[in-house]
C-alpha positions in Angstrom: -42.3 7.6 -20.8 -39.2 7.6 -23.1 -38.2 10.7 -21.7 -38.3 9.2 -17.8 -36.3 6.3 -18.5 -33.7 8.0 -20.2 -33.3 10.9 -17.2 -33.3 7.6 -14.7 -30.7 6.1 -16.7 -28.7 8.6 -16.6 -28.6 9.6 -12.8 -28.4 5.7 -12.3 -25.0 6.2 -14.5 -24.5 9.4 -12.1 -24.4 7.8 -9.1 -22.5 4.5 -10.0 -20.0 6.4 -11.1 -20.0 8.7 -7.8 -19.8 5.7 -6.0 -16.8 4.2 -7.9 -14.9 7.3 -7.4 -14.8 6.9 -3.5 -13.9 3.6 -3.5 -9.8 4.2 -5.0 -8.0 1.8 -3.6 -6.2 3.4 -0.3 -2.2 4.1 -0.8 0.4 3.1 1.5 3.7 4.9 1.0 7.1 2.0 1.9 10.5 4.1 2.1 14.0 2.9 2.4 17.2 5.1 2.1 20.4 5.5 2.9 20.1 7.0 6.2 19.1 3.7 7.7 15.8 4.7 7.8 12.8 2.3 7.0 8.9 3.0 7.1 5.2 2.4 5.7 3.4 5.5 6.2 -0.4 6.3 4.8 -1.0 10.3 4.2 2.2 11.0 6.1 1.8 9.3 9.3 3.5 6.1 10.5 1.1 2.8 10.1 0.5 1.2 13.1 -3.2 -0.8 12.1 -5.4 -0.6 9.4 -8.6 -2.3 8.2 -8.1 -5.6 6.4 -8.3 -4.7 2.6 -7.2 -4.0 -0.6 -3.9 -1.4 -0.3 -1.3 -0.2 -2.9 1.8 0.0 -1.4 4.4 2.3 -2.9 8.1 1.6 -2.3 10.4 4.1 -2.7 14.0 2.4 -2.8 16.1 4.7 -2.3 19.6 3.3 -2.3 21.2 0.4 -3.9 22.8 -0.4 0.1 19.7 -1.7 1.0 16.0 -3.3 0.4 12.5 -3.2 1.4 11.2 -6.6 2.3 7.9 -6.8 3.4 6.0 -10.5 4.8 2.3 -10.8 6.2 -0.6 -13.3 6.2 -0.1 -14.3 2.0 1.9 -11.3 1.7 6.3 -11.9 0.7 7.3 -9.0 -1.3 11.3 -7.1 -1.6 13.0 -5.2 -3.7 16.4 -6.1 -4.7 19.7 -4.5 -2.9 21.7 -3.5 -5.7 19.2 -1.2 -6.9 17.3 1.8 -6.6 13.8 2.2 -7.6 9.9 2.9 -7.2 7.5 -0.2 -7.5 3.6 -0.3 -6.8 2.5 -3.5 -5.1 -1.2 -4.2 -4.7 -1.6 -6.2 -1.8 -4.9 -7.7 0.1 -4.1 -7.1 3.4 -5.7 -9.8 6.1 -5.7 -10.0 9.6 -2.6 -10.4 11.3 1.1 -8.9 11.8 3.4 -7.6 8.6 6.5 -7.2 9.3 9.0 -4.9 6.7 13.2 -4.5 7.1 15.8 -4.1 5.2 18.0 -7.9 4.9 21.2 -6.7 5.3 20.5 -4.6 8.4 17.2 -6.7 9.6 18.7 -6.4 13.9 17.8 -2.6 13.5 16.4 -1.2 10.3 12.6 -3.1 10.8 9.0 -2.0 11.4 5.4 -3.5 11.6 1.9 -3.1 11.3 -1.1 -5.1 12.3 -4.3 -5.5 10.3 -7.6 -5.6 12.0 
């Protein structure tokens, strides 16, 4: 009986941990650079919707010209002008419109998503 309990322990363990791994929190990739260009992509491809959730959003800064600036439903996040850098936000995404632009070039470099 020993024996049983300690095999069913350990695919209990098994599958916990199975079930952890697949739930990674999705990544969202935010880019700014000195080509005027501005986005949020997820493997690649330009985010239009997702699912409400829990996201991390990677911003790579790439020039000390401009920011990333993003605003949603409890969501006001930037980076700073003068610099250039990569910062990981973790963000709970709710359902409604983000907006993301650079704020010193906010009339043209800008994007959005909505959440579902």
């Amino acid at each position: 009986m020993k024996r049983i309990c300690t095999i069913a322990a350990v695919v209990t363990a098994a599958a916990v941990a199975a079930g952890s791994a697949g739930a990674a929190t999705p990544k969202l990739a935010g880019m700014v650079n000195d080509q005027f260009k501005i986005s949020v992509t997820k493997s690649g491809k330009k985010v239009k919707t997702l699912k409400a959730g829990t996201y991390l959003l990677v911003v790579t800064d790439k020039t000390a010209a401009h920011n990333f600036h993003i605003t949603g439903p409890g969501v006001n996040k930037t980076t700073s002008v003068s610099g250039k850098k990569v910062v990981t936000w973790k963000l709970k995404l709710k359902k409604g419109v983000y907006k993301y632009v650079c704020d010193p070039h906010k009339s043209f470099m800008k994007g959005s998503f909505t959440v579902k």
